[in-house]
C-alpha positions in Angstrom: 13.1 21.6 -26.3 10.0 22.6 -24.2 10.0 19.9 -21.2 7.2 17.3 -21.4 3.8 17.5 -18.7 3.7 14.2 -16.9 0.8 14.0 -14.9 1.3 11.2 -12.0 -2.6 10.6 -10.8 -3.0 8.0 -7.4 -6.9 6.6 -8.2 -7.7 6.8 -4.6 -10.6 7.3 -2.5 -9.9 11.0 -0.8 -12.1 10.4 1.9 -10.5 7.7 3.3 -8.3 8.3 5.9 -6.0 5.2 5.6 -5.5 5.9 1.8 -4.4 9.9 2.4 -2.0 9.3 5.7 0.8 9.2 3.4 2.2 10.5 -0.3 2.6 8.1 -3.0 6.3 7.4 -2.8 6.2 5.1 -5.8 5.3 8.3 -7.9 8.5 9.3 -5.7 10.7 6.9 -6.9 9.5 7.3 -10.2 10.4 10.4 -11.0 13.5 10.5 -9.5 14.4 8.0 -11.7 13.4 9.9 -14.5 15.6 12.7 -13.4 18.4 10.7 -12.8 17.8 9.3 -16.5 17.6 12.5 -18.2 18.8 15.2 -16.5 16.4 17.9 -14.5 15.5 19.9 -17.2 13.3 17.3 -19.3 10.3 17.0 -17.7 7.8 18.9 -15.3 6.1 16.6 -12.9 3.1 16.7 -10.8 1.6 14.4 -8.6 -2.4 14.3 -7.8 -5.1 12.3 -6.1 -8.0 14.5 -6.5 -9.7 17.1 -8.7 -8.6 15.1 -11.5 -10.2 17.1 -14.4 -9.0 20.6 -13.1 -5.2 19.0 -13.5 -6.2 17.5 -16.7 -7.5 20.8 -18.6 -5.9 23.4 -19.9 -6.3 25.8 -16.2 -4.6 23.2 -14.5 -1.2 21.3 -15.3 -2.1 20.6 -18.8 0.2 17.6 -19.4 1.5 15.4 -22.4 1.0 12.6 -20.8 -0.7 10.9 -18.1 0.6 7.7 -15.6 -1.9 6.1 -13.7 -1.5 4.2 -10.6 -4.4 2.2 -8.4 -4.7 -0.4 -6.2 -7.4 -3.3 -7.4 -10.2 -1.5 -4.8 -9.5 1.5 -6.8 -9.3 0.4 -10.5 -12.6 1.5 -11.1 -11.5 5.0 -10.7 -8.4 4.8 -12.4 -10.8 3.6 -15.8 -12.6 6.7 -15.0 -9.7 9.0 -15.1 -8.2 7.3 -18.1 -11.3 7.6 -19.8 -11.5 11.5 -19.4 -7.8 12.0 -20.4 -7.9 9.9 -23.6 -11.7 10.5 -24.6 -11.8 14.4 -23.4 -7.8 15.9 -23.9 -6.8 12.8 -26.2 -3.5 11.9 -24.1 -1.5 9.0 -24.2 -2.1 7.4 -20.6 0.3 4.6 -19.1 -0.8 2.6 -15.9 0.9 0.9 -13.2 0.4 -0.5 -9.6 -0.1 -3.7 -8.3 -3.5 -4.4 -9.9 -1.6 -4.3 -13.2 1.2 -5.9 -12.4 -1.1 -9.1 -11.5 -4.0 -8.7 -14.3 -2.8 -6.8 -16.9 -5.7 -8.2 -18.8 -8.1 -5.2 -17.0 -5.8 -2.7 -19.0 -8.7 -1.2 -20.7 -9.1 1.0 -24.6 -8.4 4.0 -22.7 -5.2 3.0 -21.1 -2.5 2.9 -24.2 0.5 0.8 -22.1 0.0 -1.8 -18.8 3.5 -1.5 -16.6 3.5 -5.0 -15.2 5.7 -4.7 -11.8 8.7 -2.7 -10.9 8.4 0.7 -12.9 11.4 2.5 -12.7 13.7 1.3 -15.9 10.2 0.4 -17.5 8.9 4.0 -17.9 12.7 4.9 -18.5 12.6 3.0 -21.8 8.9 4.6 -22.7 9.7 8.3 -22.2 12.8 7.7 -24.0 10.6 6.6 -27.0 7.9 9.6 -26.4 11.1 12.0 -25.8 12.2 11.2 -29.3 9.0 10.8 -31.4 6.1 12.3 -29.8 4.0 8.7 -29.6 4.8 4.6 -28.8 4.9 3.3 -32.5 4.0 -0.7 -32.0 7.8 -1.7 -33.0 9.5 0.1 -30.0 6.9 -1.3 -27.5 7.1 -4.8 -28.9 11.3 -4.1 -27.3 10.0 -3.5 -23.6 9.9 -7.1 -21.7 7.1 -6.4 -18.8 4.6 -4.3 -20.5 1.3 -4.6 -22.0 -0.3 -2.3 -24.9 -2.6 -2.5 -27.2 -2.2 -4.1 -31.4 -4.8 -3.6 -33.8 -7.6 -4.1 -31.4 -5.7 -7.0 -29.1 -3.8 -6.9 -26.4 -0.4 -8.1 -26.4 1.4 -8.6 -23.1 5.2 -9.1 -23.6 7.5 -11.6 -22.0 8.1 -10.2 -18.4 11.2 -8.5 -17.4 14.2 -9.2 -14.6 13.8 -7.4 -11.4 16.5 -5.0 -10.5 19.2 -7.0 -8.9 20.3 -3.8 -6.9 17.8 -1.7 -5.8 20.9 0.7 -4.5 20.5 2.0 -8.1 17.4 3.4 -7.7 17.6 7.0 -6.0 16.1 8.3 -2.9 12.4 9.3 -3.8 11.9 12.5 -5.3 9.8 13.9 -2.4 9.9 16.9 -3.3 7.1 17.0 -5.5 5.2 15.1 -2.3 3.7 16.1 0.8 5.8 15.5 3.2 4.6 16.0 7.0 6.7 15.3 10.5 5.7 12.3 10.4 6.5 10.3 7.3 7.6 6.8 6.1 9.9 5.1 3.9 11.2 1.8 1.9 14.0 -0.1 3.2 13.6 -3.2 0.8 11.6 -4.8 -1.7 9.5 -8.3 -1.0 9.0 -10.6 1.3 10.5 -13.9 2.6 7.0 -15.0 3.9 3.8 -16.3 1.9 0.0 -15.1 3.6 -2.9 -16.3 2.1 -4.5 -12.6 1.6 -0.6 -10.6 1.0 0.0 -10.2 -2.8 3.6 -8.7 -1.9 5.7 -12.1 -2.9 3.5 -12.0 -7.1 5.2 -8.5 -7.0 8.2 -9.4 -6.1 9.6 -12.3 -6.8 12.4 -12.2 -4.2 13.1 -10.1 -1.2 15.6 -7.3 -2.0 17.4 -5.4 1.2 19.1 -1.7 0.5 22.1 -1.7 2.4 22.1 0.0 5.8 24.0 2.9 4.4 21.6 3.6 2.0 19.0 3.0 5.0 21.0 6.0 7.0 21.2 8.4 4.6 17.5 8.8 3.3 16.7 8.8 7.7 19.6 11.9 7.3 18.4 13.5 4.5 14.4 13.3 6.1 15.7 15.0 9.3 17.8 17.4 8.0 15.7 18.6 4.9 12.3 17.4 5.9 12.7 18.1 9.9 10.8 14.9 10.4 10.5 13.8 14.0 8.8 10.0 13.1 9.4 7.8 10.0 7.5 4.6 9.8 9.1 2.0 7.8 6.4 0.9 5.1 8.4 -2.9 4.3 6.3 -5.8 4.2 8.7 -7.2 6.6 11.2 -4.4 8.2 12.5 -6.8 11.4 13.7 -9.4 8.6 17.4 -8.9 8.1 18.8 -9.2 11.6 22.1 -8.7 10.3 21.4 -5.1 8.7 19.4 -3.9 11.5 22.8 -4.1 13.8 24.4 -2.2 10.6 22.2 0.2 11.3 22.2 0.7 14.5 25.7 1.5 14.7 25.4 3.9 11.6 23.2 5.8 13.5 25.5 6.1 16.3 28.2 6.8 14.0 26.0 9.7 12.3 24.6 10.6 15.5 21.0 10.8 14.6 20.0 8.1 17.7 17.4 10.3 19.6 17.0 13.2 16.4 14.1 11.0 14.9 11.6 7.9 16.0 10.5 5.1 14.0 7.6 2.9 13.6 8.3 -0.5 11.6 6.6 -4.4 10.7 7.7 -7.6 12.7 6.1 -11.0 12.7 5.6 -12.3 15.7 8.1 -15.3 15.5 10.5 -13.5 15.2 10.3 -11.4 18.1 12.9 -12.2 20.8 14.8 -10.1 23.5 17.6 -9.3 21.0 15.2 -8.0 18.4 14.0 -5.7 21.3 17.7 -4.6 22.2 17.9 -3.2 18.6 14.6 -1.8 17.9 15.2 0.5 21.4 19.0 1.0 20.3 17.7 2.3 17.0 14.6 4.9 18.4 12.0 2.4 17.1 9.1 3.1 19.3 6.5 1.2 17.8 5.8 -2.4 16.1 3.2 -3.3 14.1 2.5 -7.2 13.7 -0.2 -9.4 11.2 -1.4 -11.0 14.3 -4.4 -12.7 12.4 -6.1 -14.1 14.6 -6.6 -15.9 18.1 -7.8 -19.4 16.8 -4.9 -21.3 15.5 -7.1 -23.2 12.9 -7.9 -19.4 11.4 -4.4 -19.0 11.7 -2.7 -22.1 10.1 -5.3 -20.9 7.1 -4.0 -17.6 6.9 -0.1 -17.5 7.3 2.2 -20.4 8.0 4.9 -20.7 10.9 3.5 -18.6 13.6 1.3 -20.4 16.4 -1.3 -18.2 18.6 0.7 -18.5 21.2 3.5 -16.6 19.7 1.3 -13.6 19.0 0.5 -13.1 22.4 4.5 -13.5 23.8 5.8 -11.2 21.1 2.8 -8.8 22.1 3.9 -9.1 26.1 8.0 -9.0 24.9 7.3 -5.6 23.0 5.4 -4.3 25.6 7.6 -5.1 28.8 10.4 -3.5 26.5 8.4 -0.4 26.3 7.7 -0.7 22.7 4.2 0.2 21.6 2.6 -2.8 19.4 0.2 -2.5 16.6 -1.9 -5.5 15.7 -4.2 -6.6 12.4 -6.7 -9.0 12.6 -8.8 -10.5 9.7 -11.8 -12.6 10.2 -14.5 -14.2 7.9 -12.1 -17.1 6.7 -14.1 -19.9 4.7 -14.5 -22.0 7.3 -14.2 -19.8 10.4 -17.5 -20.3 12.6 -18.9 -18.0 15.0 -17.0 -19.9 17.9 -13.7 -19.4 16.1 -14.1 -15.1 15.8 -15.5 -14.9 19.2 -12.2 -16.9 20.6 -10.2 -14.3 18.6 -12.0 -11.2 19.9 -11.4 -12.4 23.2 -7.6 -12.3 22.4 -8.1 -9.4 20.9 -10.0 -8.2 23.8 -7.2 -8.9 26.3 -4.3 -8.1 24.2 -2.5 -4.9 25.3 -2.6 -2.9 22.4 -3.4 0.7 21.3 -3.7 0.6 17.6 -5.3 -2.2 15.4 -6.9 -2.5 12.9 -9.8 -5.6 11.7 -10.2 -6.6 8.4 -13.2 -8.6 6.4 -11.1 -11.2 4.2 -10.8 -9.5 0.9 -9.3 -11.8 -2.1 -6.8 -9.2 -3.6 -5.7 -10.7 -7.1 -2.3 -12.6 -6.8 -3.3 -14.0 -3.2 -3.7 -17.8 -2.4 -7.0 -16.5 -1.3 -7.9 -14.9 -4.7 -7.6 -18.8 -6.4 -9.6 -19.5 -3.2 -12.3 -16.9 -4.4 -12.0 -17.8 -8.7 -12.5 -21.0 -8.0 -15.7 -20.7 -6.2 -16.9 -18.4 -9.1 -16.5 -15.6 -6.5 -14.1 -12.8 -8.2 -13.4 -12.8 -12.0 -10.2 -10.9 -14.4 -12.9 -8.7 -15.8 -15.4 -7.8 -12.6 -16.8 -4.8 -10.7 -13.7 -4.0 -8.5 -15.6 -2.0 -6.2 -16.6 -5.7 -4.8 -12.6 -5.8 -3.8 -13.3 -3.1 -0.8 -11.2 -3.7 2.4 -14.0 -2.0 3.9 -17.6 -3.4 4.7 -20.1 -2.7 1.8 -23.1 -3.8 0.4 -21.0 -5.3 -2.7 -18.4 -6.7 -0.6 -17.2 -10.5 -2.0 -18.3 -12.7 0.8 -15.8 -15.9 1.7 -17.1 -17.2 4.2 -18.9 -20.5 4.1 -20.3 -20.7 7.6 -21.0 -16.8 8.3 -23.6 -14.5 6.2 -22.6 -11.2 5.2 -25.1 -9.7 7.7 -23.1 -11.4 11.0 -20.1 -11.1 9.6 -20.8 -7.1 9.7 -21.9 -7.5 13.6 -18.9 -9.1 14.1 -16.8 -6.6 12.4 -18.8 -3.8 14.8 -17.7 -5.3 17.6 -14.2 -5.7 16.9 -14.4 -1.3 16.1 -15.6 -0.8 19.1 -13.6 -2.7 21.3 -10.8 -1.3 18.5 -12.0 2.8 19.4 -11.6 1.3 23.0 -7.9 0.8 23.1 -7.5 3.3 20.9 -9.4 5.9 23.4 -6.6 4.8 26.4 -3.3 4.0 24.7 -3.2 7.2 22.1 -2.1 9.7 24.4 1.0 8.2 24.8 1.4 6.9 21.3 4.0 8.4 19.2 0.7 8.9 16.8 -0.6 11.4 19.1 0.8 14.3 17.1 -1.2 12.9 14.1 -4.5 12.6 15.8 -6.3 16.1 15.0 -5.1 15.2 11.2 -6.8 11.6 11.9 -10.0 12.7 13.3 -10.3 15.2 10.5 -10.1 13.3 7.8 -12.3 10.3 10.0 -15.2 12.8 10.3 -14.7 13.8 6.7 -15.2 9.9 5.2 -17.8 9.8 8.1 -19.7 12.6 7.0 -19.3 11.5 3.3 -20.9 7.8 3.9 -24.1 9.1 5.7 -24.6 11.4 2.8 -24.5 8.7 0.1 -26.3 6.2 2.6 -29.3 8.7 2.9 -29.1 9.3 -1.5 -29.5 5.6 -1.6 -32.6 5.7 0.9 -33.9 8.8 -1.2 -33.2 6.8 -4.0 -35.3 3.8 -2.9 -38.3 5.4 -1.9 -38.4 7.8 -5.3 -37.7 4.5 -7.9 
């Protein structure tokens, strides 16, 4: 049998650098699973984020079948693509991502099947079914707990499925249908023990899932000696969260000898941060911590994630640092009730803070956050909106929070914080394990850069012709 075309499309925006740094390692995982399911001879795959007809038509991959994957920010483009691959080359199209996994009510005529969270066994099931008979007949999908699909004209979600108990099942990500630079990243778990106000991570999984250090190792060996890959960021919500497998690492490492072959970047949370924590990260070759910091006004704080005091933020920040570990911080402001006094006390935190690279965030309600309820029950964000208003950047369609600030000082403050941000990111990158990325950075900066000033002078153009 001729192997099926499965076209994996990430509904991104291209000229963003943040959303190109890395590979879609869910597409990854995805089809390795796939592989492992049914052998290596079933199925061609390619993965694509841009110059989404080309792939679609009959010069480019030509596939069978399309899966879709998009953030909530980016749902708007996935509709797009949908539409031109159901409307224009009439193929079956399956989406997945967070977004779905939290409203699969947006799954849209276009879009034949909604995945609602973890994919793997999920689209195991559903290429079985298009394997063997070409379509989804309604009496196999009504079989698949988590999905959503379509019924004469309604939508029918089904009753959700069981996350995998073992994640050891699923196999190292098929990279090699990724780009995969020197610097690259990687899952060590699944979840996250903590609840913020603005993180959707604990609606997508339920419970936090470690793999064991072993299988930690051998995806860092199988990076370095494939890939060559000098600096691997681990990508967990919460990396520094299992103390216990961290040492298992560590001596793993040692064992394998790959301590000094390969760097790492990874997430801690500031209250956890203690001299031990330190000992292991430098034991292990992890070079650099990135922390939610927040804020620097503990009432902005308390609103935004529970158990870590102000105070805490700056020690852990001073800990990592005398321990020659490079910290990364995020900020967010423009809480409901954050008042001008309240940023200005955090930028001068941030402001004296020894860090090289941070990043500042508008609050955005993402759907599944507490902040999302916060947002739907103001009449701020609906299940069936314009999701371009869900923009982690500023724009003029931005959903507003705050009930003190107006959008117009709320973008002066966010100013100030990027230059004080370009800054500290002007004297610590030299010596950042993120310098060997910086003429990819500043290329892909100047590109999104270049692409904003020519839609901001259509829209002027725009104005004065209407």
């Amino acid at each position: 049998m001729k192997p099926r075309r499965i076209l994996f499309i990430n509904a991104i925006d291209p000229f963003r650098e943040v959303e190109t740094r890395y590979p879609s390692l869910a597409f990854g995982y995805l089809i390795a699973s796939l592989k492992q399911e049914f052998g290596e001879s079933a199925f061609e795959f390619k993965v694509v984020d841009r110059k989404i007809p080309e792939e679609l038509s009959r010069k480019g991959f030509c596939p069978d079948i399309v899966c879709l994957s998009a953030v909530t920010q980016n749902f708007n483009k996935a509709k797009a693509y949908a539409k031109l691959a159901k409307e224009k080359y009439g193929l079956p199209v399956i989406v997945g991502g967070i977004h779905m996994t939290v409203i699969p009510q947006s799954l849209t005529p276009e879009m034949d099947i909604g995945v609602i969270g973890e994919g793997e066994l999920k689209l195991n099931k559903l290429m079985r079914i298009f394997q063997e008979k070409g379509t989804f007949p309604l009496e196999d999908l009504e079989r698949i707990d988590g999905i959503v699909f379509w019924k004469n004209g309604q939508k029918i979600q089904n009753k959700p499925d069981v996350e995998l108990p073992d994640v050891t099942s699923i196999p190292i990500p098929a990279r090699e249908y990724l780009t995969v630079g020197r610097h690259t990243y990687m899952f060590t778990s699944r979840g996250c023990p903590y609840r913020c106000a603005f993180c959707a991570s604990t609606h997508l999984h339920k419970i936090v899932r470690w793999h064991p250090a072993n299988r930690v190792v051998q995806e860092i060996e199988h990076l370095v000696t494939r890939y060559h890959v000098n600096l691997i960021s681990f990508s967990d919500d919460l990396f520094a969260g299992n103390r216990k497998r961290l040492k298992e690492i560590a001596a793993l490492m040692r064992e394998k000898r790959l301590v000094g072959k390969v760097r790492f970047t990874g997430n801690a949370r500031a209250n956890l941060v203690d001299q031990e924590l330190c000992d292991l990260f430098n034991e292990i070759g992890v070079v650099s911590v990135n922390m939610g910091l927040e804020s620097g006004c503990q009432k902005t704080l308390d609103f935004l994630k529970d158990g870590v005091k102000v105070e805490q933020n700056w020690n852990a920040v001073q800990l990592l640092k005398k321990n020659k570990i490079f910290t990364s911080g995020s900020f967010i402001i423009g809480s409901p009730e954050e008042t001008r006094e309240d940023v200005m006390e955090t930028f001068r935190f941030f402001k004296k803070l020894p860090l090289t690279v941070t990043d500042v965030y508008i609050l955005t309600p993402l759907p599944g956050t507490p902040v999302w309820d916060y947002a739907l029950s103001k009449g701020l964000v609906s299940e069936d909106m314009d999701w371009d208003k869900i923009n982690l950047s500023f724009s003029d369609k931005k959903v507003i929070l705050s009930e003190v600030l107006t959008a117009k000082e709320l973008k002066k403050y966010h100013k100030m914080f990027l230059r004080e941000r370009f800054l500290k990111l002007l004297i610590g990158i030299p010596k950042h394990p993120y310098f060997q990325d910086l003429p990819v950075y500043l290329w892909k900066y100047l590109k999104g850069f270049l692409r904003d000033i020519g839609m901001s002078f259509q829209k002027r153009f725009q104005r004065v012709t209407a």
